[in-house]
C-alpha positions in Angstrom: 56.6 15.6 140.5 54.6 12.5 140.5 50.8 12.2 140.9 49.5 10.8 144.3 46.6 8.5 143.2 44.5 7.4 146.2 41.5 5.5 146.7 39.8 2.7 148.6 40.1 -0.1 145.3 43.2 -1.5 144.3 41.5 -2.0 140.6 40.8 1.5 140.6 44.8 2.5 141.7 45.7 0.2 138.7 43.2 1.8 136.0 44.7 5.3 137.0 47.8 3.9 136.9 47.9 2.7 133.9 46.1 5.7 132.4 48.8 7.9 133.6 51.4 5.5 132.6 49.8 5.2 128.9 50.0 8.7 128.9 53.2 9.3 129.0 55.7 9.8 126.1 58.1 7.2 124.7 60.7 9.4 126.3 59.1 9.8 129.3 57.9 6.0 129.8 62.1 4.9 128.9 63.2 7.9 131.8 60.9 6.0 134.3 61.8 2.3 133.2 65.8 3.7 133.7 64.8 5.2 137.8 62.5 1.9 138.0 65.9 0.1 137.2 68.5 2.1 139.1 66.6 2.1 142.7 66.1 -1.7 142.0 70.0 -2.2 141.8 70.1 0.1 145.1 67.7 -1.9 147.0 69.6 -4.9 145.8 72.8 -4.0 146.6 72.0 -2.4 150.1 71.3 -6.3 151.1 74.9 -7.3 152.4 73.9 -10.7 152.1 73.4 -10.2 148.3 76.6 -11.1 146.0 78.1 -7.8 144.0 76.4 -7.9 140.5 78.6 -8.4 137.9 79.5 -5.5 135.5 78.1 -7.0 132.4 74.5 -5.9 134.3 75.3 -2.7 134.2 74.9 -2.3 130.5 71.4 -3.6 130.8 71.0 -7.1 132.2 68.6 -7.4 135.1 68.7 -7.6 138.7 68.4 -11.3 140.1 66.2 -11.7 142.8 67.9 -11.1 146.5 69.9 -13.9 147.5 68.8 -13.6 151.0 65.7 -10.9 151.4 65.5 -8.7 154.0 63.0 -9.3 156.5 59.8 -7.1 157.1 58.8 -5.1 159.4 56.3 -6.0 161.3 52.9 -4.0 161.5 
């Protein structure tokens, strides 16, 4: 389970962060880059309005940026 940092700064959400990211292991810091990666490609490939990525990708290329982003919500 991941930590739930909270706070009222933004600097200090990034200093823990980066603490807890730094204190990972090698293992541990590649696990999260490869779930970082994967829901990327999910969010990208939800967008109907994005093309299909090509299969070379797959074996570590990187995700363009959306061909048409979705729009926000609105608060």
């Amino acid at each position: 389970m991941r930590p739930v940092f909270k706070s009222r700064y933004k600097a200090d959400l990034d200093e823990q962060q980066r603490r807890y990211y730094w204190s990972l292991t090698p293992h541990e810091r590649l696990a999260l880059a490869v779930r970082l990666n994967q829901q990327a490609r999910m969010i990208y490939a939800v967008n109907p309005a994005n093309p299909p990525l090509p299969t070379a990708t797959i074996d570590g290329g990187r995700v363009l940026k959306s061909a048409a982003p979705l729009p926000r919500r609105g608060r």
